[in-house]
Structures are given as structure tokens and as C-alpha cells.
KOLGU-4560 file (N, C-alpha, C; in nm, 3 decimals, padded with zeros to 5 digits):
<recs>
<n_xx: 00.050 n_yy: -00.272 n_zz: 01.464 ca_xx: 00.004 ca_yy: -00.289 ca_zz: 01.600 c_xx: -00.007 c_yy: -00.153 c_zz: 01.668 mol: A seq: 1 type: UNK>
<n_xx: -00.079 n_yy: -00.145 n_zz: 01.756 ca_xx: -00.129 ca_yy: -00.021 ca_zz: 01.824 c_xx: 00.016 c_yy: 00.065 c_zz: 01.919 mol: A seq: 2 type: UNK>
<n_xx: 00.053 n_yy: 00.139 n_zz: 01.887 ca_xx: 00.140 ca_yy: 00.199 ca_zz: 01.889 c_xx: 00.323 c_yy: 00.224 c_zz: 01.810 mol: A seq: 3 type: UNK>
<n_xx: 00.260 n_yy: 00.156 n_zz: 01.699 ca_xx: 00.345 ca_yy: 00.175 ca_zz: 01.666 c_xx: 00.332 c_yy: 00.285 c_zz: 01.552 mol: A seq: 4 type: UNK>
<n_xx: 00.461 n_yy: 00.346 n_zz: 01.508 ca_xx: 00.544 ca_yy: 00.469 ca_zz: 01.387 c_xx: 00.452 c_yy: 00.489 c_zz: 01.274 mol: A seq: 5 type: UNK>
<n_xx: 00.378 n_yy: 00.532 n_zz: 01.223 ca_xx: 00.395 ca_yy: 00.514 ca_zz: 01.117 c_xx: 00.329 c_yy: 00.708 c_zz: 00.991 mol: A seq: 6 type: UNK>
<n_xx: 00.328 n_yy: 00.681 n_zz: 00.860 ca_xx: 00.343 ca_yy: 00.787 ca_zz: 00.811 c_xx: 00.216 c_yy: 00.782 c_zz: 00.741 mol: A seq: 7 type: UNK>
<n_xx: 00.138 n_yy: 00.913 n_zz: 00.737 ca_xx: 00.009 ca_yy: 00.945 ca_zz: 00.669 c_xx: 00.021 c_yy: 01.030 c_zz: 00.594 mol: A seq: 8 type: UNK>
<n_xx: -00.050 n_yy: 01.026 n_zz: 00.485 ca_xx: 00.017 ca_yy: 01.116 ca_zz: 00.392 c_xx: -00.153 c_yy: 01.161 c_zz: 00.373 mol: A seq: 9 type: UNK>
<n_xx: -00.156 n_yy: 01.313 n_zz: 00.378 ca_xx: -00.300 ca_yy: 01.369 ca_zz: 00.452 c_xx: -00.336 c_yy: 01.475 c_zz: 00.302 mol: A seq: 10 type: UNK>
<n_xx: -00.463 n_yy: 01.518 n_zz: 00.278 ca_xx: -00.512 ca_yy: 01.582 ca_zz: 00.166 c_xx: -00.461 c_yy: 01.639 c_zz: 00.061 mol: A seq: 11 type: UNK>
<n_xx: -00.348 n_yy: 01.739 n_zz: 00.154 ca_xx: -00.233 ca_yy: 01.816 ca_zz: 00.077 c_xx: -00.134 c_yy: 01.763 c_zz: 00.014 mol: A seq: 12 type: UNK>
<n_xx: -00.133 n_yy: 01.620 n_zz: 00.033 ca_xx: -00.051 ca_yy: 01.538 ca_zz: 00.014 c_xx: 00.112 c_yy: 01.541 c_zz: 00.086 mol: A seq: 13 type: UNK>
<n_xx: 00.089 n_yy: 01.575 n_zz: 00.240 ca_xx: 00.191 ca_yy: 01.636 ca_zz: 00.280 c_xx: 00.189 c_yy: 01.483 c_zz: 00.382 mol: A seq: 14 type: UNK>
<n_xx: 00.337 n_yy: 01.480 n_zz: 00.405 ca_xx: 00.353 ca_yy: 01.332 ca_zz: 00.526 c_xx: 00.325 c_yy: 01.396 c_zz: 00.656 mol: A seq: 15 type: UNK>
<n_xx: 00.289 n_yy: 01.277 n_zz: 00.702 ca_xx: 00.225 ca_yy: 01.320 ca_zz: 00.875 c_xx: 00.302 c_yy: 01.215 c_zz: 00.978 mol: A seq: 16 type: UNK>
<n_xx: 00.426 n_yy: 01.207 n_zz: 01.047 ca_xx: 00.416 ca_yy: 01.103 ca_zz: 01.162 c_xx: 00.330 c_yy: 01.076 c_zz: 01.244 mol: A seq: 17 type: UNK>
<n_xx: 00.261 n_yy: 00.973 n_zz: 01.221 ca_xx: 00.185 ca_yy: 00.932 ca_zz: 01.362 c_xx: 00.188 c_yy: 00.839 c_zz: 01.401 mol: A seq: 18 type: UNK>
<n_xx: 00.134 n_yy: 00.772 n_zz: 01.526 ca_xx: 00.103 ca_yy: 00.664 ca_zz: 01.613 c_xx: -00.027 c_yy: 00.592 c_zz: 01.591 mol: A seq: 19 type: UNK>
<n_xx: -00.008 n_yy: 00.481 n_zz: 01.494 ca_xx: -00.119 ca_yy: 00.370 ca_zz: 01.497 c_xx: -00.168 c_yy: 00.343 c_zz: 01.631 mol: A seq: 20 type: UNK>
<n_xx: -00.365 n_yy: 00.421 n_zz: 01.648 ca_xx: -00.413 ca_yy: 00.354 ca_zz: 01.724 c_xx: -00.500 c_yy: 00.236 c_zz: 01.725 mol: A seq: 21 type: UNK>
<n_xx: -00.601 n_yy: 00.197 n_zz: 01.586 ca_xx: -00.623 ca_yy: 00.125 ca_zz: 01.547 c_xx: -00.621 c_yy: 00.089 c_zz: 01.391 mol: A seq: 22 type: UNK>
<n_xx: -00.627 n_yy: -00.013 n_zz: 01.350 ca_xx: -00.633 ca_yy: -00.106 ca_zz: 01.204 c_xx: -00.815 c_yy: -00.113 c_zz: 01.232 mol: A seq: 23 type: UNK>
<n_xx: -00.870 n_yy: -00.066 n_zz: 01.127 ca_xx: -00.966 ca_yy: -00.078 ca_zz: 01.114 c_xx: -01.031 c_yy: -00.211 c_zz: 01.000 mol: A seq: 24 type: UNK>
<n_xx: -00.909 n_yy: -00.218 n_zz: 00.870 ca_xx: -00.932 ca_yy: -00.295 ca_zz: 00.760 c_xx: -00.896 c_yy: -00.164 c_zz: 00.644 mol: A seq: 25 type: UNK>
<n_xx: -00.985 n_yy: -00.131 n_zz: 00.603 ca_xx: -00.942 ca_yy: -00.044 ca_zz: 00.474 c_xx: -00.964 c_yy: 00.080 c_zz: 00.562 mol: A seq: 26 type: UNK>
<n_xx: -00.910 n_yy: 00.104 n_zz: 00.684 ca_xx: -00.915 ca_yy: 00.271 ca_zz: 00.717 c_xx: -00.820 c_yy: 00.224 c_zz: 00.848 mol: A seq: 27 type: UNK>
<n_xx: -00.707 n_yy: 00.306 n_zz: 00.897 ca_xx: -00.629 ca_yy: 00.281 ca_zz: 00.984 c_xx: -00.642 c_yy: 00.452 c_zz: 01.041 mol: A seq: 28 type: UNK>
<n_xx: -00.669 n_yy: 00.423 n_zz: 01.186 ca_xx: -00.684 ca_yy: 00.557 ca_zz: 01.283 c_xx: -00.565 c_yy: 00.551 c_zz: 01.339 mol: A seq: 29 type: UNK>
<n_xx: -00.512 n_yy: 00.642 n_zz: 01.394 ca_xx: -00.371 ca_yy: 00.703 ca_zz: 01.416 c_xx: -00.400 c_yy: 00.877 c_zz: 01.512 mol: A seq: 30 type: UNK>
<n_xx: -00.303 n_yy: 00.888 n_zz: 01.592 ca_xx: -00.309 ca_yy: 00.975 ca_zz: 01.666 c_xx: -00.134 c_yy: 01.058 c_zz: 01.675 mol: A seq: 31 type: UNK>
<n_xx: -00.175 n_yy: 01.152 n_zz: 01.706 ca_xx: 00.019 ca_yy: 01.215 ca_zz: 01.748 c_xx: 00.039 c_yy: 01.143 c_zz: 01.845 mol: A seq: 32 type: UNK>
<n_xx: 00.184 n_yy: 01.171 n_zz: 01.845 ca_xx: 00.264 ca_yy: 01.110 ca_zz: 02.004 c_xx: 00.183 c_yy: 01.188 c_zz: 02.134 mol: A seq: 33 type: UNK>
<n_xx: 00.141 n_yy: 01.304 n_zz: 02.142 ca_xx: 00.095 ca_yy: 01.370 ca_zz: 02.258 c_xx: -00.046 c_yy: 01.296 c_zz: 02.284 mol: A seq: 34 type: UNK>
<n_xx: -00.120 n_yy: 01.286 n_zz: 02.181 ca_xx: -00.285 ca_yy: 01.235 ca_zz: 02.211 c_xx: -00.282 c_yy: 01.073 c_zz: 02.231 mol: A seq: 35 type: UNK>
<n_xx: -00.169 n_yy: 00.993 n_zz: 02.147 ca_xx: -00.191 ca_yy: 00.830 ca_zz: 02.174 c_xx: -00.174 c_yy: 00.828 c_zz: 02.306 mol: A seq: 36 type: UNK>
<n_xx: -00.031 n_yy: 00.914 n_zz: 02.380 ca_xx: -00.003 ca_yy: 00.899 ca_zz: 02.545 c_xx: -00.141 c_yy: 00.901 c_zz: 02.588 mol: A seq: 37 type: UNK>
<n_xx: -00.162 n_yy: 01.055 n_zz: 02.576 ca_xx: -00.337 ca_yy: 01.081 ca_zz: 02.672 c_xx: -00.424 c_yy: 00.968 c_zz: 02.607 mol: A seq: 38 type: UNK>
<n_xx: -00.445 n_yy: 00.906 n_zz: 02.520 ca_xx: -00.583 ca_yy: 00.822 ca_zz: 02.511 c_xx: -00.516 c_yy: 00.684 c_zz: 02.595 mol: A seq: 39 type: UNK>
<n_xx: -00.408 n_yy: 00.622 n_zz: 02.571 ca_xx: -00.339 ca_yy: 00.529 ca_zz: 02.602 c_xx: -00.363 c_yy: 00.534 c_zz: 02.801 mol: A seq: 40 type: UNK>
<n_xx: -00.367 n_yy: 00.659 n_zz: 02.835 ca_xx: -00.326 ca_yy: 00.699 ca_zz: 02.993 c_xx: -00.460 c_yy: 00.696 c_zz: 03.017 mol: A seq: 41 type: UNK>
<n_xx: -00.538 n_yy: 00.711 n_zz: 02.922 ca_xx: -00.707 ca_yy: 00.739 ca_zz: 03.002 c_xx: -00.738 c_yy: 00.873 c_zz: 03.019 mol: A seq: 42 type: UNK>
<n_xx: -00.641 n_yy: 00.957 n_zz: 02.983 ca_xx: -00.641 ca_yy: 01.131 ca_zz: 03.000 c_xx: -00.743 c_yy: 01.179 c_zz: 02.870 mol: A seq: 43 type: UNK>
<n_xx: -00.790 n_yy: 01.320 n_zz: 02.892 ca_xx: -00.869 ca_yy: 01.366 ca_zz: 02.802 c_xx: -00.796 c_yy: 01.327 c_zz: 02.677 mol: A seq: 44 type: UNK>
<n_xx: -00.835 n_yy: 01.341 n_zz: 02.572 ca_xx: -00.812 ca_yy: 01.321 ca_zz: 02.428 c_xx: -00.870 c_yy: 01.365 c_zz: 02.313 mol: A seq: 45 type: UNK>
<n_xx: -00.838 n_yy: 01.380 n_zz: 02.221 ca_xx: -00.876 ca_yy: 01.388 ca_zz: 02.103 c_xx: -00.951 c_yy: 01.248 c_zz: 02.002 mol: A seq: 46 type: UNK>
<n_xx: -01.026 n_yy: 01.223 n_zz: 01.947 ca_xx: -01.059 ca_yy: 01.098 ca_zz: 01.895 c_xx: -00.946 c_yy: 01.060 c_zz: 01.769 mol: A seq: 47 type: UNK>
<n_xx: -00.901 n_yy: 00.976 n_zz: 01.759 ca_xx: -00.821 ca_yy: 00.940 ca_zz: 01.621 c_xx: -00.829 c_yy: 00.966 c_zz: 01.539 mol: A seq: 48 type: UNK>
<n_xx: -00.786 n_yy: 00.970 n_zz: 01.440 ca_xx: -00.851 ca_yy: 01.039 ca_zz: 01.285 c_xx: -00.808 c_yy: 00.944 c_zz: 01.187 mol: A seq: 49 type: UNK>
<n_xx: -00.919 n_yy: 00.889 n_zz: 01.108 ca_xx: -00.892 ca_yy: 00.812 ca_zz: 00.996 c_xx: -00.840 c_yy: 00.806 c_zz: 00.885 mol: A seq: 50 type: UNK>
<n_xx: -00.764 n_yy: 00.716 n_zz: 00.860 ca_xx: -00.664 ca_yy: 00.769 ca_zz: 00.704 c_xx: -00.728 c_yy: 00.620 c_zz: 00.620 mol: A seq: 51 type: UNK>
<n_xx: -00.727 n_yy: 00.647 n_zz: 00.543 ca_xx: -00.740 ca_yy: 00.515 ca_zz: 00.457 c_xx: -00.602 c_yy: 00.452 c_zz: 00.404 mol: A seq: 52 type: UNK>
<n_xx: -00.617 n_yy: 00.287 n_zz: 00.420 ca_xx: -00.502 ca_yy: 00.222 ca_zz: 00.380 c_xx: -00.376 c_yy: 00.274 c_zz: 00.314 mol: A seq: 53 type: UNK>
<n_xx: -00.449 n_yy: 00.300 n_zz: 00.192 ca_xx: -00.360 ca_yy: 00.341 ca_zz: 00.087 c_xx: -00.273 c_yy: 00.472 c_zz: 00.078 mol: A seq: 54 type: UNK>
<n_xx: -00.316 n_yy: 00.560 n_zz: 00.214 ca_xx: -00.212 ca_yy: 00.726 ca_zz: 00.256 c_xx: -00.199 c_yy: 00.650 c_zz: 00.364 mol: A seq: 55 type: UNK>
<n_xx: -00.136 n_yy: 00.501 n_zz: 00.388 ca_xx: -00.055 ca_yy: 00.473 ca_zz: 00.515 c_xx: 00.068 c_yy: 00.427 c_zz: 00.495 mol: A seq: 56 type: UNK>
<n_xx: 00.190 n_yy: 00.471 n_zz: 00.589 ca_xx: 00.302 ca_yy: 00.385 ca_zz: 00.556 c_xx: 00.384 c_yy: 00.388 c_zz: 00.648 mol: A seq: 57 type: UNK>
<n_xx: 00.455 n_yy: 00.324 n_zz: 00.630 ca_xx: 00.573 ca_yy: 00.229 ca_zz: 00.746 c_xx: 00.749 c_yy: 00.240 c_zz: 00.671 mol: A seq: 58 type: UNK>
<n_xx: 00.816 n_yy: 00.327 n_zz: 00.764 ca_xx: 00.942 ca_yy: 00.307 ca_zz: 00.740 c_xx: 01.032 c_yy: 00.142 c_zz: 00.689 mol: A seq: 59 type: UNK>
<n_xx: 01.120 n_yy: 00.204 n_zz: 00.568 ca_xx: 01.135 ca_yy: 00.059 ca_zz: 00.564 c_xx: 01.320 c_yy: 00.052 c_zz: 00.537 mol: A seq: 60 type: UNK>
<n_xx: 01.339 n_yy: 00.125 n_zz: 00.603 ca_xx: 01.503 ca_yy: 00.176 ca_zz: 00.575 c_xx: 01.529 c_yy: 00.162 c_zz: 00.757 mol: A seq: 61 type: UNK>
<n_xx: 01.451 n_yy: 00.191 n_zz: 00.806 ca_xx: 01.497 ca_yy: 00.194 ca_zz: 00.991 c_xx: 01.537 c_yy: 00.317 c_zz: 01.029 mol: A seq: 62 type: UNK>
<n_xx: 01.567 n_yy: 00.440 n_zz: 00.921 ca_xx: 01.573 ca_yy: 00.601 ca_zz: 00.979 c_xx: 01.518 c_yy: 00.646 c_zz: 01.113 mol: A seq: 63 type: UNK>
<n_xx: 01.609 n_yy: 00.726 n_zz: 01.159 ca_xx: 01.550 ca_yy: 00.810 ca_zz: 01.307 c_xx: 01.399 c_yy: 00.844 c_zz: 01.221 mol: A seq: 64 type: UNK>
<n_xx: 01.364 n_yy: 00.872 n_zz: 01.332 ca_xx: 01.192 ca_yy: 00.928 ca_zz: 01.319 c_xx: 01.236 c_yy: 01.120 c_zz: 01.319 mol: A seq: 65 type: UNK>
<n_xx: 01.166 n_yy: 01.150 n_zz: 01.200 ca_xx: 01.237 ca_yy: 01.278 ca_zz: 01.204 c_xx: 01.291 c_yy: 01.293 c_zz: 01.024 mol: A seq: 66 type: UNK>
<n_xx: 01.368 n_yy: 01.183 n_zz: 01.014 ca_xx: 01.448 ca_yy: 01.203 ca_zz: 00.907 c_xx: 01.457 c_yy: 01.094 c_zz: 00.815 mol: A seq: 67 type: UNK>
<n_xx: 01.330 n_yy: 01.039 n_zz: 00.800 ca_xx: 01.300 ca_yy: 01.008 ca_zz: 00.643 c_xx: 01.207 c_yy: 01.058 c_zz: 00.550 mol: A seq: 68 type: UNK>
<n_xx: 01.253 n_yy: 01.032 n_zz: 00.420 ca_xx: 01.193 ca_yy: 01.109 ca_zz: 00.304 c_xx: 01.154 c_yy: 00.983 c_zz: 00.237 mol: A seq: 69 type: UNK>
<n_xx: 01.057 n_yy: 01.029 n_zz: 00.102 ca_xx: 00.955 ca_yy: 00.960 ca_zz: 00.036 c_xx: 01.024 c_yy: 00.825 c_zz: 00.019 mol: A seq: 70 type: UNK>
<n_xx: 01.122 n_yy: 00.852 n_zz: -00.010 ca_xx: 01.152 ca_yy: 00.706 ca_zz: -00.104 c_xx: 01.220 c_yy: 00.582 c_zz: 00.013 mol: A seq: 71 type: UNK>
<n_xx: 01.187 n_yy: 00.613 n_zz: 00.124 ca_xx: 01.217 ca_yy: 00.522 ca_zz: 00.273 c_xx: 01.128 c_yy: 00.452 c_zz: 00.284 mol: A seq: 72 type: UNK>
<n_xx: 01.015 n_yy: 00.495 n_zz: 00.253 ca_xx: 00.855 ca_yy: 00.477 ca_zz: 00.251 c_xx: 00.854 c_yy: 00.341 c_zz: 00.190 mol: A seq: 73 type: UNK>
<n_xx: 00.749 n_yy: 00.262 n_zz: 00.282 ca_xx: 00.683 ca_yy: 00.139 ca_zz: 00.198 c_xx: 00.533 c_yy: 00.146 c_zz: 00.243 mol: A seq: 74 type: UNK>
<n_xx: 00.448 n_yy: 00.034 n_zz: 00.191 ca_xx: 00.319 ca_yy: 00.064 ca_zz: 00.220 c_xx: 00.304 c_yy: -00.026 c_zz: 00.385 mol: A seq: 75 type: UNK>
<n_xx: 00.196 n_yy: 00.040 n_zz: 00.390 ca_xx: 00.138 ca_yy: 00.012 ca_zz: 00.523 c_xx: 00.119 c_yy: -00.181 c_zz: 00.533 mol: A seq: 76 type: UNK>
<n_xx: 00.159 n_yy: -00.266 n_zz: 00.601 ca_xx: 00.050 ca_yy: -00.440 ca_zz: 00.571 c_xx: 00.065 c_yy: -00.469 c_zz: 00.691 mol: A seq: 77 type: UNK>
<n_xx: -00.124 n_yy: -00.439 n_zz: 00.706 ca_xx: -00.123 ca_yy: -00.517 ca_zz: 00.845 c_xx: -00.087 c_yy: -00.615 c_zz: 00.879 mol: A seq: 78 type: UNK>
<n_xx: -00.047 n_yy: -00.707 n_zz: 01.004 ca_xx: -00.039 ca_yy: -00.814 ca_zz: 01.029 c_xx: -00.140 c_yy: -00.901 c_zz: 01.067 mol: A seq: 79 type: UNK>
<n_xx: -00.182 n_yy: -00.965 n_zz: 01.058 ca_xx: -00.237 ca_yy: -01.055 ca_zz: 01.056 c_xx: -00.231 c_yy: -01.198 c_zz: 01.098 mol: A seq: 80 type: UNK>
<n_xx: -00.275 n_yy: -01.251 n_zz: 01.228 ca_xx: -00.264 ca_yy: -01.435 ca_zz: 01.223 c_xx: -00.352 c_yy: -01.539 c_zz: 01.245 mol: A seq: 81 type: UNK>
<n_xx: -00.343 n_yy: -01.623 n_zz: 01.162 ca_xx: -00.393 ca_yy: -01.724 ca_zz: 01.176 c_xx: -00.381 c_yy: -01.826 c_zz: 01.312 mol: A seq: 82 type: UNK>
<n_xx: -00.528 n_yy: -01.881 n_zz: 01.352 ca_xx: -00.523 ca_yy: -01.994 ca_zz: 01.436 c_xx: -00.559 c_yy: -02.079 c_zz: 01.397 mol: A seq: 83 type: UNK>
<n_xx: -00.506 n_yy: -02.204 n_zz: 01.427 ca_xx: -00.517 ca_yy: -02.356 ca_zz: 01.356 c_xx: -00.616 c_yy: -02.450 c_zz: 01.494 mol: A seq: 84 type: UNK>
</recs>
């Protein structure tokens, strides 16, 4: 969901914290904590930058933000719901 934690793991193959701004389907855009505020506030911004699914991920241990390493890591799954 749109603001929430999560980890990109970017060309260099280096991890990135960022802030889910949107779920696209197979590409999830994400912003730093400084640019989600400003786009979130309506303030100038930067546009999001796209990661694809598969360099996305979501803490799965509950670690401070800051201080997890690879193996905390799970994959990214959107949520999703059904209406009946």
C-alpha cells in the first residue's frame, strides 16, 4: 500500500529503502522518505522511479528500518481484494 517500507535492490545490486508510491503490477514505483512527503504534500517533487517486482522487498523479521540485512528480506506480494 502506498506508503509503506519497503527495499529495492537497484542495478548494482545494492539495497535501497524506500517508500511505495505506487503498485503498478509487474513494476512497483517507490520514492525516498523526503520526495513521498513532498509528492504526498503536493510540494515540488521528483517523479517515482520504477523497480520491477522481482528487485522488490518487504521486511519480514520487523527490524528497525536502518538495520536489516539480506536474509530479513522476503519478496515483495501485493495485496490484493476481492469483491463478491
Amino acid at each position: 500500500m502506498r506508503g509503506d517500507i519497503v527495499v529495492c535492490k537497484d542495478f548494482r545490486g545494492e539495497f535501497l529503502e524506500m517508500v511505495l508510491w505506487e503498485d503498478a503490477g509487474r513494476t512497483v514505483f517507490v520514492h525516498t522518505k523526503d520526495q513521498f512527503s513532498a509528492h504526498s504534500a503536493g510540494s515540488p517533487h521528483l517523479e517515482p522511479v520504477g523497480f520491477p517486482i522481482e528487485d522488490v522487498f518487504v521486511c519480514k523479521t520487523g527490524k528497525e528500518s536502518g538495520k536489516v540485512g539480506k536474509g530479513d528480506l522476503g519478496p515483495y506480494c501485493p495485496v490484493t481484494a476481492t469483491i463478491e
